[in-house]
HTML snippet that shows the backbone in 3Dmol.js (N, CA, C, O; Angstrom):
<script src="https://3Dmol.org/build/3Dmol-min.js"></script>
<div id="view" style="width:600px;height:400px;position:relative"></div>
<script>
const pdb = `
ATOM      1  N   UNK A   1      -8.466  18.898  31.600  1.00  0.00           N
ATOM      2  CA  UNK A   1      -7.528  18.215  30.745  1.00  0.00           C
ATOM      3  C   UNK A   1      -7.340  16.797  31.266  1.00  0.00           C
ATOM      4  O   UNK A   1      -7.029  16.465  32.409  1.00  0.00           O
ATOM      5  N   UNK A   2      -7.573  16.067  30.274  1.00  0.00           N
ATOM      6  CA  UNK A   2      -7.083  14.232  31.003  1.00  0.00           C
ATOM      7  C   UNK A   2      -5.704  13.813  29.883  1.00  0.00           C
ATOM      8  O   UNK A   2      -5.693  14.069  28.679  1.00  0.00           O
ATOM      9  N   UNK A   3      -4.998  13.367  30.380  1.00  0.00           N
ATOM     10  CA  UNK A   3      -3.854  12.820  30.273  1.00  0.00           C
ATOM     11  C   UNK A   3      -3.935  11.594  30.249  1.00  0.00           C
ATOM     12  O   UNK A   3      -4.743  11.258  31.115  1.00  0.00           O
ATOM     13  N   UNK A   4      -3.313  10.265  29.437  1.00  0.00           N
ATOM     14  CA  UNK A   4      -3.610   9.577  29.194  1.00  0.00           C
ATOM     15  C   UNK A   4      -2.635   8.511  28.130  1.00  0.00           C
ATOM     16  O   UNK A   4      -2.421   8.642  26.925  1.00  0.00           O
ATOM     17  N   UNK A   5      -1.973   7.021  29.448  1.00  0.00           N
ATOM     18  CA  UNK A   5      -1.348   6.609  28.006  1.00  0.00           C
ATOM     19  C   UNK A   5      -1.828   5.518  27.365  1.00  0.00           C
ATOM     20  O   UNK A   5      -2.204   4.513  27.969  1.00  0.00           O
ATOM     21  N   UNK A   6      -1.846   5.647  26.089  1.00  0.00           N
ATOM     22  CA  UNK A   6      -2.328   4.072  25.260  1.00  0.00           C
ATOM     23  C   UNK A   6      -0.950   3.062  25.019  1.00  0.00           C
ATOM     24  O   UNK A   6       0.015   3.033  24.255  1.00  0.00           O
ATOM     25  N   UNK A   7      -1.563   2.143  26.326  1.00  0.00           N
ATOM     26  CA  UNK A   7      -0.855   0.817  25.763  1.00  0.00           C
ATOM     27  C   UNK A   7      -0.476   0.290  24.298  1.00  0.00           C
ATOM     28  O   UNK A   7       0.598  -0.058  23.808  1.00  0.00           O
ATOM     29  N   UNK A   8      -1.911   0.375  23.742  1.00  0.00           N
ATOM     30  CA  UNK A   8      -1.785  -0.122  22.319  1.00  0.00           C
ATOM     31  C   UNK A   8      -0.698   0.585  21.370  1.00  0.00           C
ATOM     32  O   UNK A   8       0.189   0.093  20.672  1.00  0.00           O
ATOM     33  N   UNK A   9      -1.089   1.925  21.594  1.00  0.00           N
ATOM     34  CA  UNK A   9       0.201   2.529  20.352  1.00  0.00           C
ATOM     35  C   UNK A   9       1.146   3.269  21.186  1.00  0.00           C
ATOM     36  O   UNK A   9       1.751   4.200  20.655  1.00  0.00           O
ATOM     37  N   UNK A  10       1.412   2.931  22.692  1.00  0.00           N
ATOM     38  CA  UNK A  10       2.636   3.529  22.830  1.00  0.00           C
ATOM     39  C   UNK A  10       2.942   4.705  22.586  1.00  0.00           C
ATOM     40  O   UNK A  10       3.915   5.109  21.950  1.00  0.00           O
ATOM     41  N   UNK A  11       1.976   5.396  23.172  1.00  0.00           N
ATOM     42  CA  UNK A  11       1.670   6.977  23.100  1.00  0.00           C
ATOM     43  C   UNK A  11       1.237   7.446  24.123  1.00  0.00           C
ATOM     44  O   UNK A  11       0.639   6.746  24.940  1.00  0.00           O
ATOM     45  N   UNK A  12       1.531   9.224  24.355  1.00  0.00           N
ATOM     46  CA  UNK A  12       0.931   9.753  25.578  1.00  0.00           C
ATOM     47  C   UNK A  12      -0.391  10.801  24.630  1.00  0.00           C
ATOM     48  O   UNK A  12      -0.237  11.758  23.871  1.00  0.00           O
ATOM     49  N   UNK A  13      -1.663  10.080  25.113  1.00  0.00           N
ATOM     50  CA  UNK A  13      -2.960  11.247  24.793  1.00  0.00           C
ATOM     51  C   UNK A  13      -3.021  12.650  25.633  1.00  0.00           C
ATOM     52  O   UNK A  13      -2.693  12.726  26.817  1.00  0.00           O
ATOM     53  N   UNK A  14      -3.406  13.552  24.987  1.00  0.00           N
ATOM     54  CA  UNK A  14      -3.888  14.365  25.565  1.00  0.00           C
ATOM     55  C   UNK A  14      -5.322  15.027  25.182  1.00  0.00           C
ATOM     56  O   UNK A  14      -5.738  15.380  24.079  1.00  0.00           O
ATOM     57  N   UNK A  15      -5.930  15.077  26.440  1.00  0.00           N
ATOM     58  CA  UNK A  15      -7.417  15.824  25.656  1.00  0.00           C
ATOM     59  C   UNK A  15      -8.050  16.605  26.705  1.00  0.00           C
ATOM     60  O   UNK A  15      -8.523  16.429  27.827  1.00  0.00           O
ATOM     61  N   UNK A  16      -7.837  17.655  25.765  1.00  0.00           N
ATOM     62  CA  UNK A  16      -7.898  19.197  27.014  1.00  0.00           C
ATOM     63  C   UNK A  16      -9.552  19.585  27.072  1.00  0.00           C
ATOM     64  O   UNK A  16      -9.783  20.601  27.728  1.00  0.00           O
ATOM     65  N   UNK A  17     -10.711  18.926  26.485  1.00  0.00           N
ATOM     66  CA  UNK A  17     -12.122  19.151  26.665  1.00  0.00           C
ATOM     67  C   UNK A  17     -12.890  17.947  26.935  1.00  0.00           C
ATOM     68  O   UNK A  17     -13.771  17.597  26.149  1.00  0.00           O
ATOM     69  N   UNK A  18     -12.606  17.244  28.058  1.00  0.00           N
ATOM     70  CA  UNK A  18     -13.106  15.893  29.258  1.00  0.00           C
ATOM     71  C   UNK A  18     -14.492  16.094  28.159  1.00  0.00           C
ATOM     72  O   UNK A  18     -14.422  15.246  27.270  1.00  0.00           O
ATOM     73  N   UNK A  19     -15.464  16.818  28.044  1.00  0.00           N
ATOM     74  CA  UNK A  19     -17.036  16.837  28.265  1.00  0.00           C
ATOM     75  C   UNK A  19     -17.375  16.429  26.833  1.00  0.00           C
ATOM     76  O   UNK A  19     -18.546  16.296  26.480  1.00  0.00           O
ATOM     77  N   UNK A  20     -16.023  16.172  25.758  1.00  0.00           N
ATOM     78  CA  UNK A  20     -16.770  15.999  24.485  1.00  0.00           C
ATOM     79  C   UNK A  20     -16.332  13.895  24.469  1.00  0.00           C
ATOM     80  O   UNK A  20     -16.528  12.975  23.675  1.00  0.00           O
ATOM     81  N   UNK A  21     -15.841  14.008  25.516  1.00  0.00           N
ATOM     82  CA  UNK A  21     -15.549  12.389  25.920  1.00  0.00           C
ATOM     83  C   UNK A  21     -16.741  11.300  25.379  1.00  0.00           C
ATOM     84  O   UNK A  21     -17.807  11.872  25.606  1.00  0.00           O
ATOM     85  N   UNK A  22     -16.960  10.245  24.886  1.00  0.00           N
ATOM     86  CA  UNK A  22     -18.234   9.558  25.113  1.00  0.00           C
ATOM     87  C   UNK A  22     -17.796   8.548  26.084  1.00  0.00           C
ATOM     88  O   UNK A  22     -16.896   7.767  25.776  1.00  0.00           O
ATOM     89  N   UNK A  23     -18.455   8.496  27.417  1.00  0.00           N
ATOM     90  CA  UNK A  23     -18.358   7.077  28.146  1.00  0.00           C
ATOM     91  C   UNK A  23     -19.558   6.158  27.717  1.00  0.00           C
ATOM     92  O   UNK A  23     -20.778   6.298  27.791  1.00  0.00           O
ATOM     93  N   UNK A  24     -18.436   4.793  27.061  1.00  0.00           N
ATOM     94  CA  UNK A  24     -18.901   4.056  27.043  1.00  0.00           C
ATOM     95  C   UNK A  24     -20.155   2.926  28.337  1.00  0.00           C
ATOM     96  O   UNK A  24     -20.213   3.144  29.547  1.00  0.00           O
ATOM     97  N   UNK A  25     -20.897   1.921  27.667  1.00  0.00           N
ATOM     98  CA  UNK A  25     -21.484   0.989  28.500  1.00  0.00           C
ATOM     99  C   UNK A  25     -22.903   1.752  29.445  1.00  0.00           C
ATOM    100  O   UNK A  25     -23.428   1.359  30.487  1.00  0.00           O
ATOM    101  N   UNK A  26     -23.215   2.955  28.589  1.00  0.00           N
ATOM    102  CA  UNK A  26     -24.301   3.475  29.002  1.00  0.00           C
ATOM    103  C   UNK A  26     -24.058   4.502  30.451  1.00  0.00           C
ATOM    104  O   UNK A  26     -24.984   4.661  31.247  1.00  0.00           O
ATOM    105  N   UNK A  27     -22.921   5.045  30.621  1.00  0.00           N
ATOM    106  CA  UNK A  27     -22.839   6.048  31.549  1.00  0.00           C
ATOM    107  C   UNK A  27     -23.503   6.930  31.910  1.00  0.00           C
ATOM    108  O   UNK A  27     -23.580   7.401  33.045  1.00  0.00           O
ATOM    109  N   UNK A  28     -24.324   7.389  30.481  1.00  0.00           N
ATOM    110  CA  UNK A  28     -24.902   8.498  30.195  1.00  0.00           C
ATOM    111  C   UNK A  28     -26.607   8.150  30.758  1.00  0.00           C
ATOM    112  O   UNK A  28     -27.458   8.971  30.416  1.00  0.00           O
ATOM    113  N   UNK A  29     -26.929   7.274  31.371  1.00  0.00           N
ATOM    114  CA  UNK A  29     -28.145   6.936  31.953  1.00  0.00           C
ATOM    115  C   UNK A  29     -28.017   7.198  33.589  1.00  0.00           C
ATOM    116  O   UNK A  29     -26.984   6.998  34.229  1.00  0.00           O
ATOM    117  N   UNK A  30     -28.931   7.554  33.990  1.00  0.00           N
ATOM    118  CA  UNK A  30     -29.405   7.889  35.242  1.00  0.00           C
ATOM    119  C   UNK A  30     -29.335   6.276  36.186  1.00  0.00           C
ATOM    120  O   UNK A  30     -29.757   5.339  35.508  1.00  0.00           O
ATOM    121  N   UNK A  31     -28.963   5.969  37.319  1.00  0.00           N
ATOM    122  CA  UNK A  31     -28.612   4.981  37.859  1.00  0.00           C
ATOM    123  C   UNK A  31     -29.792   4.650  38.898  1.00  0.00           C
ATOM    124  O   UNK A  31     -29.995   5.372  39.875  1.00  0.00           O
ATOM    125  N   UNK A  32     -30.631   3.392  38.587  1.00  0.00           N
ATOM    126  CA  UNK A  32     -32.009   2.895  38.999  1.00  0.00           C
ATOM    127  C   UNK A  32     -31.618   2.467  40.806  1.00  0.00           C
ATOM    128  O   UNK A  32     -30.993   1.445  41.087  1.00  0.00           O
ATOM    129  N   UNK A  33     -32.099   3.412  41.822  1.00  0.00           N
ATOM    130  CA  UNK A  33     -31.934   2.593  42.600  1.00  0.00           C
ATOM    131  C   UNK A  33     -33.332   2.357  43.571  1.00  0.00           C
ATOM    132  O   UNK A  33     -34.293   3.122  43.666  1.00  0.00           O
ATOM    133  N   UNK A  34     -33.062   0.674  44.452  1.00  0.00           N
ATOM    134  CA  UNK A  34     -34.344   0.338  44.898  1.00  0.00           C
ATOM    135  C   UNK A  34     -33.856   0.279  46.475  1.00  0.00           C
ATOM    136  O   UNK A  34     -32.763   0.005  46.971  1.00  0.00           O
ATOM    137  N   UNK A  35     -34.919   0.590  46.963  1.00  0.00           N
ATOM    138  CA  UNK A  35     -35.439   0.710  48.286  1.00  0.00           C
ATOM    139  C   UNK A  35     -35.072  -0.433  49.066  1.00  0.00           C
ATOM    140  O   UNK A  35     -36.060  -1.101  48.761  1.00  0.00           O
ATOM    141  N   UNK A  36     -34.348  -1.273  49.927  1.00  0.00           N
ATOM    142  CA  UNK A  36     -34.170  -2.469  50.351  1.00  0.00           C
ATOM    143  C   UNK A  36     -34.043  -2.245  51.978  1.00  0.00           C
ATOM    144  O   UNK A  36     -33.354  -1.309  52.383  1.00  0.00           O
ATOM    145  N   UNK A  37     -34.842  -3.279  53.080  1.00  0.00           N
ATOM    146  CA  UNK A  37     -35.020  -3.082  54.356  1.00  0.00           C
ATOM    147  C   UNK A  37     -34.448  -4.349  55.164  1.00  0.00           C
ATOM    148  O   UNK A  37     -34.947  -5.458  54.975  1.00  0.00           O
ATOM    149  N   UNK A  38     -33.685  -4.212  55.816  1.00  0.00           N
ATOM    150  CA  UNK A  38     -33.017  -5.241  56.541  1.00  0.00           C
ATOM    151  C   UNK A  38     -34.041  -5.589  57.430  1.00  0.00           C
ATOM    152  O   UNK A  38     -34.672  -4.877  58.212  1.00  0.00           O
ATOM    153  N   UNK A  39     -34.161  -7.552  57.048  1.00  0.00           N
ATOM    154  CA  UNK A  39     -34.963  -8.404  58.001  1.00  0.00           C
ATOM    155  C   UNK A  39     -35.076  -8.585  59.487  1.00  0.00           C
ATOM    156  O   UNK A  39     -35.960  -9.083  60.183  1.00  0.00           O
ATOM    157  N   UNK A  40     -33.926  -8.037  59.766  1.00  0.00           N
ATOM    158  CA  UNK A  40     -33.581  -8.400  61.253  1.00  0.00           C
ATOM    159  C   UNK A  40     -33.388  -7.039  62.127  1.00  0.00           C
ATOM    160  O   UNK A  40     -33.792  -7.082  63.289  1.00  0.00           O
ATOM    161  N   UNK A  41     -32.728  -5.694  61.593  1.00  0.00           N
ATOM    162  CA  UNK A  41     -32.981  -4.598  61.961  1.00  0.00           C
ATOM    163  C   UNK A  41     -34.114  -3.908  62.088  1.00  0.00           C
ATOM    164  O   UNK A  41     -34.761  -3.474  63.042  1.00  0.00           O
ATOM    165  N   UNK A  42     -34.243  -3.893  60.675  1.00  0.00           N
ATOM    166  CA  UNK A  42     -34.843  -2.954  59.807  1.00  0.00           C
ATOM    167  C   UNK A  42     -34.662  -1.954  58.929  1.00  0.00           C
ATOM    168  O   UNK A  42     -35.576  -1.361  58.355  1.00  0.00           O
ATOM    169  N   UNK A  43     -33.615  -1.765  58.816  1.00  0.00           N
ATOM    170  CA  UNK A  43     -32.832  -0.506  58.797  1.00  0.00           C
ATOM    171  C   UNK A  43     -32.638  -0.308  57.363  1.00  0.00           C
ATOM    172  O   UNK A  43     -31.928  -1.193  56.886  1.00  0.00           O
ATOM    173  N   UNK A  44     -33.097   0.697  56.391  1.00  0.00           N
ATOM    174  CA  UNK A  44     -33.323   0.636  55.249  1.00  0.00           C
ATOM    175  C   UNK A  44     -32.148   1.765  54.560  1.00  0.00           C
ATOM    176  O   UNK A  44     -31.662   2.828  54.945  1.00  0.00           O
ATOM    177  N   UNK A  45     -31.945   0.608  52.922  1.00  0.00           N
ATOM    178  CA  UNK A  45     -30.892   1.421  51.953  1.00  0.00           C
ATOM    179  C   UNK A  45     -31.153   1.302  50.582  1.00  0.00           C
ATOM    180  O   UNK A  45     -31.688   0.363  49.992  1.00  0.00           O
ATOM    181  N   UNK A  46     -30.780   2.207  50.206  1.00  0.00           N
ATOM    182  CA  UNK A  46     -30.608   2.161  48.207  1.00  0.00           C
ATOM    183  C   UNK A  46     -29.407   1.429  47.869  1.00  0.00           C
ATOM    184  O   UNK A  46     -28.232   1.503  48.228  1.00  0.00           O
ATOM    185  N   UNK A  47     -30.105   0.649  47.013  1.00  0.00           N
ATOM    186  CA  UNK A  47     -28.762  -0.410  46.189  1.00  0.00           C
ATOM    187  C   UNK A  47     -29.735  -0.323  44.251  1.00  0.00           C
ATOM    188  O   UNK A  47     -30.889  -0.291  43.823  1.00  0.00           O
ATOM    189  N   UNK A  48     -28.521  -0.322  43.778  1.00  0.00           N
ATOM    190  CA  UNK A  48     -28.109   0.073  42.764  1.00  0.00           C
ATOM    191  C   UNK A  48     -29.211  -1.099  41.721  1.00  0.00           C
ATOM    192  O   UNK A  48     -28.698  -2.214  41.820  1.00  0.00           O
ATOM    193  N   UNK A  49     -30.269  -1.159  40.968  1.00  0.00           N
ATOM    194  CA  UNK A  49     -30.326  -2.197  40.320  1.00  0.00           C
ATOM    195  C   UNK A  49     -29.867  -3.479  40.200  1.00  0.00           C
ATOM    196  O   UNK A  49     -30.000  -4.581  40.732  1.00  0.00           O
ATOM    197  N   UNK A  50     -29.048  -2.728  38.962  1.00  0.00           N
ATOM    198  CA  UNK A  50     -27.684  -4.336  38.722  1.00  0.00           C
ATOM    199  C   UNK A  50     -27.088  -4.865  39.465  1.00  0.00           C
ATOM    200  O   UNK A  50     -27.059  -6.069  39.210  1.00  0.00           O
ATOM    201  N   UNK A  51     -26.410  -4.532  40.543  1.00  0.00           N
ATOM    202  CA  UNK A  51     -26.365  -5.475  41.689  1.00  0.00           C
ATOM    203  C   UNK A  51     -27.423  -5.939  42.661  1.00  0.00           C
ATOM    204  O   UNK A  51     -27.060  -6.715  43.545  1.00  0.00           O
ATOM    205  N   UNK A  52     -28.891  -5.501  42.599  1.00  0.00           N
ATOM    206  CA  UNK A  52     -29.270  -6.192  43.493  1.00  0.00           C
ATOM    207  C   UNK A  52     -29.732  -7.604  42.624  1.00  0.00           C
ATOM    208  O   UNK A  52     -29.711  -8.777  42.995  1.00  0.00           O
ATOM    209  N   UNK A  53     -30.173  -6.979  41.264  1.00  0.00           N
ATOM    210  CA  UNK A  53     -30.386  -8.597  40.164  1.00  0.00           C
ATOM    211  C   UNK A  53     -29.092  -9.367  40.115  1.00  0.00           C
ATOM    212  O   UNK A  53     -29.114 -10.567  40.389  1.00  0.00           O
ATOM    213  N   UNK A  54     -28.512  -9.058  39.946  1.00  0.00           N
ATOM    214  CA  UNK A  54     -27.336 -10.382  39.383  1.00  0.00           C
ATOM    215  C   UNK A  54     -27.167 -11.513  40.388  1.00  0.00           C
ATOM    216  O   UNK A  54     -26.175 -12.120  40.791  1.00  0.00           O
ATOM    217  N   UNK A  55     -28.449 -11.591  40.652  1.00  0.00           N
ATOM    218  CA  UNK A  55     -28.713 -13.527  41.749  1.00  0.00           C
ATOM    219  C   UNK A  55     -28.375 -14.280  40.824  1.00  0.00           C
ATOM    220  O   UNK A  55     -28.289 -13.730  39.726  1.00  0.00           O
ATOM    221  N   UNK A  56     -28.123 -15.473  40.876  1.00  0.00           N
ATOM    222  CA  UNK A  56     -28.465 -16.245  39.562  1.00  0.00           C
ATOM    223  C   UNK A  56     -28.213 -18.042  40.500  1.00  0.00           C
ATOM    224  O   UNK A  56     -27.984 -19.006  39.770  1.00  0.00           O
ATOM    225  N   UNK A  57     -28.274 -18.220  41.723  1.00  0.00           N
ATOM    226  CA  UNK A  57     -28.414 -19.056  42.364  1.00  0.00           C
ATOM    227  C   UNK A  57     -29.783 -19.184  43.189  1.00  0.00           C
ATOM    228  O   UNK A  57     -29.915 -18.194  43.909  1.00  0.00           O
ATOM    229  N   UNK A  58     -30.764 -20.027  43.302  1.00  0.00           N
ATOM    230  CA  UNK A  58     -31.941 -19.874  44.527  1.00  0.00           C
ATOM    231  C   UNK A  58     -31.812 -19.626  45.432  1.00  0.00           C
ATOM    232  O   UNK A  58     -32.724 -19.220  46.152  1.00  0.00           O
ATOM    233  N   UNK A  59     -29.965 -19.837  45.984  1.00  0.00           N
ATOM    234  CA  UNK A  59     -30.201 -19.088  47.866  1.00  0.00           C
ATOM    235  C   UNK A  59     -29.669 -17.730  47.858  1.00  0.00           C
ATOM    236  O   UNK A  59     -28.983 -17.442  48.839  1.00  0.00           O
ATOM    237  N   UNK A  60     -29.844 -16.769  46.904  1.00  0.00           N
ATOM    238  CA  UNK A  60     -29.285 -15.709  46.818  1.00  0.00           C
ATOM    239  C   UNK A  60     -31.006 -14.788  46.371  1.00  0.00           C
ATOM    240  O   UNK A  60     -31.177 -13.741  45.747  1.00  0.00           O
ATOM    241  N   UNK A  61     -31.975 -15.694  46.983  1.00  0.00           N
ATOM    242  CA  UNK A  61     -33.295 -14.815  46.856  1.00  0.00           C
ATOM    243  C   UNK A  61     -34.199 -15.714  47.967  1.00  0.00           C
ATOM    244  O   UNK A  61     -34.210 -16.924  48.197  1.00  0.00           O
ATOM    245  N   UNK A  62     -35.075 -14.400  48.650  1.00  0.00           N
ATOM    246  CA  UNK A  62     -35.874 -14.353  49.408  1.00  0.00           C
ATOM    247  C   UNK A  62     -36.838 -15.514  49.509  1.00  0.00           C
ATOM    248  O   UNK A  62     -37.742 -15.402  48.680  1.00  0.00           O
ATOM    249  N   UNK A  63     -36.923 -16.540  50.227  1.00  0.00           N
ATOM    250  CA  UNK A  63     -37.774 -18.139  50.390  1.00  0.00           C
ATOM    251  C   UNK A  63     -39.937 -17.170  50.079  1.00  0.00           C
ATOM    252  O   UNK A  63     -40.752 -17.530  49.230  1.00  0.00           O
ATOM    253  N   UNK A  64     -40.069 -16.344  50.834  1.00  0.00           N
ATOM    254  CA  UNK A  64     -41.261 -15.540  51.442  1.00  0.00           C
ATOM    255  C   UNK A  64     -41.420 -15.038  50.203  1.00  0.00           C
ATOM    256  O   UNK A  64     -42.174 -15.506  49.350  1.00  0.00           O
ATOM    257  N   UNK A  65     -40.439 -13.706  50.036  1.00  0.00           N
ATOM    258  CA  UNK A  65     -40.906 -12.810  48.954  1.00  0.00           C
ATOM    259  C   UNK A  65     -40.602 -13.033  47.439  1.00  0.00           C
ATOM    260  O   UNK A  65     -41.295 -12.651  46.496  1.00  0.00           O
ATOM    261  N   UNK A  66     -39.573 -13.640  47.399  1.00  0.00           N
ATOM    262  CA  UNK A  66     -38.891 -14.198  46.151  1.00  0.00           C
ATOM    263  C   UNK A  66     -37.937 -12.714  45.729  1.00  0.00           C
ATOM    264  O   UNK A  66     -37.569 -12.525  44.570  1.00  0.00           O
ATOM    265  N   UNK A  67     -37.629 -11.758  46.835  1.00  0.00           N
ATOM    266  CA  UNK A  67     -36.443 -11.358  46.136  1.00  0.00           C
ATOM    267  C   UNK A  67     -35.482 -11.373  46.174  1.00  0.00           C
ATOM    268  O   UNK A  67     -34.994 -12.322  46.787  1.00  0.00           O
ATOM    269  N   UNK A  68     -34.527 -10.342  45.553  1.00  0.00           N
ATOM    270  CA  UNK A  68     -33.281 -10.862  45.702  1.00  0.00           C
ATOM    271  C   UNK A  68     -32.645 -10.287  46.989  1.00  0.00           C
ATOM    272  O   UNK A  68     -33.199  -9.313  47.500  1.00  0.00           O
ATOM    273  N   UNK A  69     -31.647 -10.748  47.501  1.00  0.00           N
ATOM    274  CA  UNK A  69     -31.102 -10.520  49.056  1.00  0.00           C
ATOM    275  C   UNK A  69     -29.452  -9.919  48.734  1.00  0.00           C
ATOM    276  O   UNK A  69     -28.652 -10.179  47.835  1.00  0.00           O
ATOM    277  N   UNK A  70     -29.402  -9.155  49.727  1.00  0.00           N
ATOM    278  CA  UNK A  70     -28.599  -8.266  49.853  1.00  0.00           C
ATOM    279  C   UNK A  70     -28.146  -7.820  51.024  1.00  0.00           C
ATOM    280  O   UNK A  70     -29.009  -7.434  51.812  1.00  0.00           O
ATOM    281  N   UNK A  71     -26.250  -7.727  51.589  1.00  0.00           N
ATOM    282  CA  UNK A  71     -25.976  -8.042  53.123  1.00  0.00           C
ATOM    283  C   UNK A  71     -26.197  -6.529  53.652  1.00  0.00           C
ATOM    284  O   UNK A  71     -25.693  -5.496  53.210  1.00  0.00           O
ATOM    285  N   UNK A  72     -27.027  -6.688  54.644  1.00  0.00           N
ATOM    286  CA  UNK A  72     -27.299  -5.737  55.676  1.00  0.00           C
ATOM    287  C   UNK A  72     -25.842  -4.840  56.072  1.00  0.00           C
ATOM    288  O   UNK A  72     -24.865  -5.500  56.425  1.00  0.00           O
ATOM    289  N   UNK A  73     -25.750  -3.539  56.012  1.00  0.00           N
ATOM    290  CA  UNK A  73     -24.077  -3.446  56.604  1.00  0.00           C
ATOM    291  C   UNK A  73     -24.371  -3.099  57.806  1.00  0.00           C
ATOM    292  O   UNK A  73     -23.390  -2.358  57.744  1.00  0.00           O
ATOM    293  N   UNK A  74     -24.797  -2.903  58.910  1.00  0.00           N
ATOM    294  CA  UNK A  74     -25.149  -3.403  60.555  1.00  0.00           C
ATOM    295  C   UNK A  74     -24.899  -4.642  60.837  1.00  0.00           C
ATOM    296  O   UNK A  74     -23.831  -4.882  61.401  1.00  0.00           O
ATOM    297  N   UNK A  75     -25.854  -5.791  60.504  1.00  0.00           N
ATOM    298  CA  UNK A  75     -25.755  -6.633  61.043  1.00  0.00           C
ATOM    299  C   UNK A  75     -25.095  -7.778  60.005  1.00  0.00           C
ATOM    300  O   UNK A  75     -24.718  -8.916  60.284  1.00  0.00           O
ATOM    301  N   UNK A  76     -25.088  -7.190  58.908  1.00  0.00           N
ATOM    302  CA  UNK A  76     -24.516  -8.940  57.966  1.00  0.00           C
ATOM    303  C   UNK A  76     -25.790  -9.681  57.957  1.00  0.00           C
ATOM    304  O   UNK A  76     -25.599 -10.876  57.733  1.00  0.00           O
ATOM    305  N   UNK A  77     -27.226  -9.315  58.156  1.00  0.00           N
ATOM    306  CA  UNK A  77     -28.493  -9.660  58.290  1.00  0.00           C
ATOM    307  C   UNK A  77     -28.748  -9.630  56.351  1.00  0.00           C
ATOM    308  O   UNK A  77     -28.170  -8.939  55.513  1.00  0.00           O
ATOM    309  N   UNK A  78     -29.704 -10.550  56.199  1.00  0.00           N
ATOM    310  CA  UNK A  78     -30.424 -10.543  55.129  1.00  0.00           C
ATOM    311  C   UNK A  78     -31.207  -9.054  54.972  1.00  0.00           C
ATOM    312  O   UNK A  78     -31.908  -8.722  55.928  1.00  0.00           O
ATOM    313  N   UNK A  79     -31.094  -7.813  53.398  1.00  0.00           N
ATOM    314  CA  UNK A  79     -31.798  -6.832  53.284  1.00  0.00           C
ATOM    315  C   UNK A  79     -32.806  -7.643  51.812  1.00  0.00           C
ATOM    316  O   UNK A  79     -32.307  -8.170  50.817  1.00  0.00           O
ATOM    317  N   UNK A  80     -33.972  -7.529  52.061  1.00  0.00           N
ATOM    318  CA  UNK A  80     -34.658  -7.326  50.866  1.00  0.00           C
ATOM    319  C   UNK A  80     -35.721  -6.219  50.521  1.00  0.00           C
ATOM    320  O   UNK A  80     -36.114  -5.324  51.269  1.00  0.00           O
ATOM    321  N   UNK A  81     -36.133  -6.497  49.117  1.00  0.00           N
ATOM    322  CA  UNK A  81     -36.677  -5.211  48.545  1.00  0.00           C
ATOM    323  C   UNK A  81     -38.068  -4.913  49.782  1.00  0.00           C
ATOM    324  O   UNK A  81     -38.886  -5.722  50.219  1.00  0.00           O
ATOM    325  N   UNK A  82     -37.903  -3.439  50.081  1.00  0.00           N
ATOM    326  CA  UNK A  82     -38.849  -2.808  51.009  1.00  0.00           C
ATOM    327  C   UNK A  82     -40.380  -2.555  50.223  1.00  0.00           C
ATOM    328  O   UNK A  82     -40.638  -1.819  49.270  1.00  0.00           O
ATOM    329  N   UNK A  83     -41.279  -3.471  51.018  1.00  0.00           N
ATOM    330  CA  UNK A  83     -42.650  -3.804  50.300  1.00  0.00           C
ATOM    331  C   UNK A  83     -43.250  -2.363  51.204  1.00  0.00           C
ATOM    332  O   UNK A  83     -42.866  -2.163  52.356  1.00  0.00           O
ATOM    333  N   UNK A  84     -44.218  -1.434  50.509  1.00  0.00           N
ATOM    334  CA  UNK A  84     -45.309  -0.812  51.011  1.00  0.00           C
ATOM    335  C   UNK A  84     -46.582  -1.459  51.582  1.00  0.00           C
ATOM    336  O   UNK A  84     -47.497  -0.753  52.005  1.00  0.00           O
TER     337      UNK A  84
END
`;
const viewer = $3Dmol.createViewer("view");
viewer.addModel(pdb, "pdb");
viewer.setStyle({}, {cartoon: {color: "spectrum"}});
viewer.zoomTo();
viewer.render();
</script>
């Protein structure tokens, strides 16, 4: 059961079957994640797509590889995408 109040009309919802819900903004998709290896460790993690794209400045991507960079949580080191 979710409980629920709307601002707009100043009402309390109730809706006792969560699963017939639609979440909006594409919830319903499986969440892309990529492989990324810290430069200075090494030490490798999954990050989420959409945040590793949303660079949209040149120093927020890799000079070498051209990708996008992402903070190491060890060192605060530069992580980029892990090449085979």
């Amino acid at each position: 059961m979710v409980i629920f109040m709307s601002m707009e009309y100043k009402e309390i919802v109730i809706i006792d079957n969560y699963d017939d819900l639609e979440i909006p903004f594409g919830a319903d998709k499986e969440d892309v994640l990529i492989d990324f290896k810290c430069k200075k460790c090494g030490c490798e993690d999954k990050v989420l797509d959409f945040v590793a794209f949303e660079c949209y400045i040149e120093e927020e991507f890799d000079k070498e590889t051209g990708s996008p960079i992402v903070l190491c949580p060890k060192y605060e080191s530069d992580m980029i995408i892990k090449r085979d």
